[in-house]
Every structure is written in structure tokens, then in C-alpha cells.
C-alpha positions in Angstrom: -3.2 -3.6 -9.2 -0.5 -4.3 -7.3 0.9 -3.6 -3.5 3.5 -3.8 -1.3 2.7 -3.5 2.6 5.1 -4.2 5.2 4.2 -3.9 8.7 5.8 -1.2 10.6 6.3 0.2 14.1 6.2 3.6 12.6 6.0 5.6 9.5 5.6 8.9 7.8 5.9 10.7 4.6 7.3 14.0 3.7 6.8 16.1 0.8 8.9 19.4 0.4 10.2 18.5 4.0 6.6 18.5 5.6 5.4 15.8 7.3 2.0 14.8 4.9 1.2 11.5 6.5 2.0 9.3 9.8 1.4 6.3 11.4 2.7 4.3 14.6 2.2 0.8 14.6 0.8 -0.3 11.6 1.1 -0.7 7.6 3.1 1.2 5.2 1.3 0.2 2.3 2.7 1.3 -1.4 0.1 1.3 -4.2 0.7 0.2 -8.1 -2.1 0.4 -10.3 -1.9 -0.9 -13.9 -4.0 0.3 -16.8 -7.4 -1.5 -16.9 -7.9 -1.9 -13.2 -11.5 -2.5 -11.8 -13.3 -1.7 -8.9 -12.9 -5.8 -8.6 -9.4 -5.1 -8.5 -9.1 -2.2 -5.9 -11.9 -4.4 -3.7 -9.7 -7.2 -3.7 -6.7 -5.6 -2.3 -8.5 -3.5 0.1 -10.3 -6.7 1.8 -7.4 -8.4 1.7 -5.0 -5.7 3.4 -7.5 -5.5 5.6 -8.0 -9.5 6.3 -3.9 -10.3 6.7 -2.7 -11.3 10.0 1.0 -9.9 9.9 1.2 -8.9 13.2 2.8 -11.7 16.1 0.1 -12.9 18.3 1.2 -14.6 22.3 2.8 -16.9 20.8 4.7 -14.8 18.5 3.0 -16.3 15.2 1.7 -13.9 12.7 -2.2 -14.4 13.8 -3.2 -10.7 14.2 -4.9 -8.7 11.6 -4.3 -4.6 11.7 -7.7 -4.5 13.5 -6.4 -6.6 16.4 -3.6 -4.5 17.2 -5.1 -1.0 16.7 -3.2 -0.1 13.9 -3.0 2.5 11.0 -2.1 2.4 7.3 0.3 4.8 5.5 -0.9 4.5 2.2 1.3 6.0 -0.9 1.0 5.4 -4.7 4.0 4.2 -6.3 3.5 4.0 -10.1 7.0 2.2 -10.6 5.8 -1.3 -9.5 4.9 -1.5 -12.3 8.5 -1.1 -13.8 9.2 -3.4 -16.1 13.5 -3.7 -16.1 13.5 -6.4 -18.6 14.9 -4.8 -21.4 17.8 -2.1 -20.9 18.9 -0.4 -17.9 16.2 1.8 -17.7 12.5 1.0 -16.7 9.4 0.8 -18.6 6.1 2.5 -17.2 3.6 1.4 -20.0 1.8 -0.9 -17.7 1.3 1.5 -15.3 -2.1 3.6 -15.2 -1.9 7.3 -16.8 -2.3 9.8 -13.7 -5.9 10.3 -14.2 -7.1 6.8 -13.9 -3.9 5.9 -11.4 -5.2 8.6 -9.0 -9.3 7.8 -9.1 -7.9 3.8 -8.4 -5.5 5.4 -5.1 -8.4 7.1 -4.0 -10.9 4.3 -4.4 -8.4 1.7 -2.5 -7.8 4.5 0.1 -11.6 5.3 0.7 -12.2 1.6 1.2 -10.2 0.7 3.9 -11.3 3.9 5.5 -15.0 3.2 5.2 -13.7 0.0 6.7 -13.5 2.0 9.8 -9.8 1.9 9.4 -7.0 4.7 10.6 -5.7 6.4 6.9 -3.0 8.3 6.1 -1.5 9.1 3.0 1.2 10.3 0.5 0.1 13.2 -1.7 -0.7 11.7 -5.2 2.1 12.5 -8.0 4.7 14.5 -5.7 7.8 13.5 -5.2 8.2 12.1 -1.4 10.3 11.1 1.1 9.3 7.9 3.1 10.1 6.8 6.4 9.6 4.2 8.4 10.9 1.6 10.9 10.2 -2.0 9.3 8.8 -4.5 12.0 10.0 -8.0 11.7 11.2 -7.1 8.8 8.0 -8.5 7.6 7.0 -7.3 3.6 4.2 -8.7 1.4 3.3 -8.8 -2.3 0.1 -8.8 -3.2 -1.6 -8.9 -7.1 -4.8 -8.4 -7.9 -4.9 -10.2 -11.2 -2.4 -12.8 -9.6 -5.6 -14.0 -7.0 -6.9 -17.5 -7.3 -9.7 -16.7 -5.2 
């Protein structure tokens, strides 16, 4: 599993030109998931979403969790992380998750960071969307699951 979460001052999501998803200060937080992910996997990136401190303290350093600010995530899947652009000039999706397993993954991560007692929103699952947001910093994060040495 795989994410990308920048830290944002806002953020929304738009599918068909309605707004399906927003968030002020806070997380846009794109979701990968490759075939074979676990619920170790999706636990993982949930507690550690959760856990960073990407957001400036008094000081200005990056010190402050989402938590301590009182901010949301915008959560959307985003099958082409796992694009692989190695060969050729156009991608290959055969790490990626088929739909079925992709979308019970999404939902898992999603659930978690709710039952965190977390602010959710979200894309809408296999639709085609348009993303918005204002990048704060700019400040963007990888994160792998099966990349983790602890």
C-alpha cells in the first residue's frame, strides 16, 4: 500500500462537477493499494498518517500532528501509484489491486482513521475526479507500507 499526503490549507473533490468531499486545513491524502495488501498494511498507514507532525509548531518546525491543529483528511484512491513507467511510454497497472480488493482496502484505511475520531472526507471510489487543493508549505510525503522498517 502506498500514499501520498500533503498537508493542505484547503481541499475538495469534484466528480461530474459536484463537490463530493472537502476539507480546510488539513491532509489531502491519495491512496495506492497493491495486490496482496493486509489489514497490517492498511493499519500501518492509517497510524502513521495519523502519528506525522507535518504541520509548523511556535517555532515554525514541523512538530504538530493533524490532531493538534484540528484538522481533516481528504482521502481519495488513486490506483496509478502504482504505475510502473519503466518500460515504454505508457504505464503498467499490474501491481495495482483489481477494483474489488482496491476498494474493501480504501474503505478499511478510511474507516480507520475515522474510528480514530478523525474528520473524513472522501473521493468517490473508481470515478473519475477532479481534485483541488491549496498545498501548505508545499509540504508532500511518501509513505510505503512494505517499505517500513518498523
Amino acid at each position: 500500500m502506498k500514499v501520498v499526503i500533503q498537508r493542505v490549507r484547503r481541499a475538495h473533490v469534484t466528480v461530474d462537477g459536484e463537490v463530493v468531499g472537502q476539507i480546510g486545513l488539513g491532509s489531502m491524502v491519495l491512496v495506492g493499494v497493491a495486490r496482496g495488501d493486509t489489514d497490517e498494511d492498511v493499519a500501518y498507514l492509517s497510524r502513521k498518517v495519523i502519528q506525522l507532525r507535518i504541520f509548523d509548531d511556535d517555532e515554525g518546525l514541523l512538530n504538530r500532528s493533524i490532531a493538534d491543529v484540528g484538522g481533516a483528511f481528504l482521502v481519495v484512491s488513486q490506483f496509478t501509484l502504482y504505475g510502473d513507467c519503466r518500460k515504454g511510454a505508457r504505464p503498467s497497472y499490474v501491481e495495482a489491486a483489481p477494483p474489488e480488493e482496491g476498494k474493501a482496502r480504501y474503505e478499511q484505511f478510511v474507516a480507520q482513521l475515522r474510528e480514530a475520531g478523525h474528520a473524513v472526507e472522501t473521493g468517490r471510489f473508481q470515478e473519475t475526479m477532479v481534485v483541488d487543493m491549496e498545498n501548505d508549505g508545499p509540504v508532500t510525503l511518501v509513505l510505503e507500507s512494505r517499505r517500513r522498517s518498523a
